[in-house]
C-alpha positions in Angstrom: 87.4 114.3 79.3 84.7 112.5 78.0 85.7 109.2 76.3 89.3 110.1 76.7 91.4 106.9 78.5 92.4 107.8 81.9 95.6 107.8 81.0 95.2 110.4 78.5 93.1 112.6 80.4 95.6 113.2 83.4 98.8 114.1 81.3 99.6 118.1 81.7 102.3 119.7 80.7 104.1 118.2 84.2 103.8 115.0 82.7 107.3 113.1 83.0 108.1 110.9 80.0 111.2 108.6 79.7 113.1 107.4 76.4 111.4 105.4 74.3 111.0 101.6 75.5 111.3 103.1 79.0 109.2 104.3 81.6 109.7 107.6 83.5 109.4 106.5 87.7 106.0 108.2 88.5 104.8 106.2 84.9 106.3 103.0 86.3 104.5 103.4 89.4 101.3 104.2 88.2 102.0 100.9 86.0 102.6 98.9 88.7 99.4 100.4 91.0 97.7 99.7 88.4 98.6 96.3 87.5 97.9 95.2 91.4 94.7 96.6 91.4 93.8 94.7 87.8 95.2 91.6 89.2 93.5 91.3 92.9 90.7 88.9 92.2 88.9 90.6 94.9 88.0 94.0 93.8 86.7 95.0 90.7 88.8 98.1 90.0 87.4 98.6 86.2 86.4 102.2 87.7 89.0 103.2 89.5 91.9 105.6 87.8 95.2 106.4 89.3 97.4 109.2 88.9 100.9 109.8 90.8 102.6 112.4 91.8 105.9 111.4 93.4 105.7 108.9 95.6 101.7 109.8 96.2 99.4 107.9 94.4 95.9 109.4 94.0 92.6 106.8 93.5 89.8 108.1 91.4 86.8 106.4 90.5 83.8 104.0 92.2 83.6 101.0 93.6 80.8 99.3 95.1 80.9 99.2 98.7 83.7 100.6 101.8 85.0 97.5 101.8 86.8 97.8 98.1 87.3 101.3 98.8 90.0 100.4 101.4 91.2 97.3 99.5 92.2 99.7 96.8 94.2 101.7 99.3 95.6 98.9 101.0 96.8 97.6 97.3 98.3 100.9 96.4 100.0 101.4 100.1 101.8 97.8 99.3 103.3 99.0 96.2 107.3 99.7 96.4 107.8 103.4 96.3 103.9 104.6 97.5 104.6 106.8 100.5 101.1 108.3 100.7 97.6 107.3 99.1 94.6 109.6 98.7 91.2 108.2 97.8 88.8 111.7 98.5 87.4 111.3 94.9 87.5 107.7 94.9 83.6 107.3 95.5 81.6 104.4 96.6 78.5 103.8 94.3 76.2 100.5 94.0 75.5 101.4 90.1 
């Protein structure tokens, strides 16, 4: 998993794809967690992954202090179609 993209390293053989040009709803999803979390000028979420599983969305990564830890949920909890958010391997590091 080493130097594979996130995005790469969480697709199994559960992995939902839609047509081409179009986005399957748990890949729409993740796009849209993930585009929240880029574009919140108040966390730095260049280490955080996300993966979703139905309407869960589950935060990997670090981030640097509680504080960010529980932006990042509350970011992924505002998202249209997030019904739960689990952050147990989303770690908090000052590296």
């Amino acid at each position: 998993m080493a130097n594979t993209p996130l995005s790469e390293a969480y697709e199994g053989e559960n992995t939902k794809h839609g047509a081409i040009g179009h986005l399957s709803v748990d890949e729409a999803l993740q796009q849209a967690v993930c585009e929240a979390l880029i574009e919140d000028t108040e966390l730095d979420s260049t280490s955080i992954g996300v993966r979703v599983d139905g309407e869960t969305v589950l935060l990997e990564g670090c981030v640097r202090s509680e504080q960010a830890r529980q932006r990042a949920l509350s970011i992924a909890s505002a998202q249209p179609g997030v019904s739960k958010v689990q952050a147990e391997r989303l770690c908090i590091s000052d590296a």
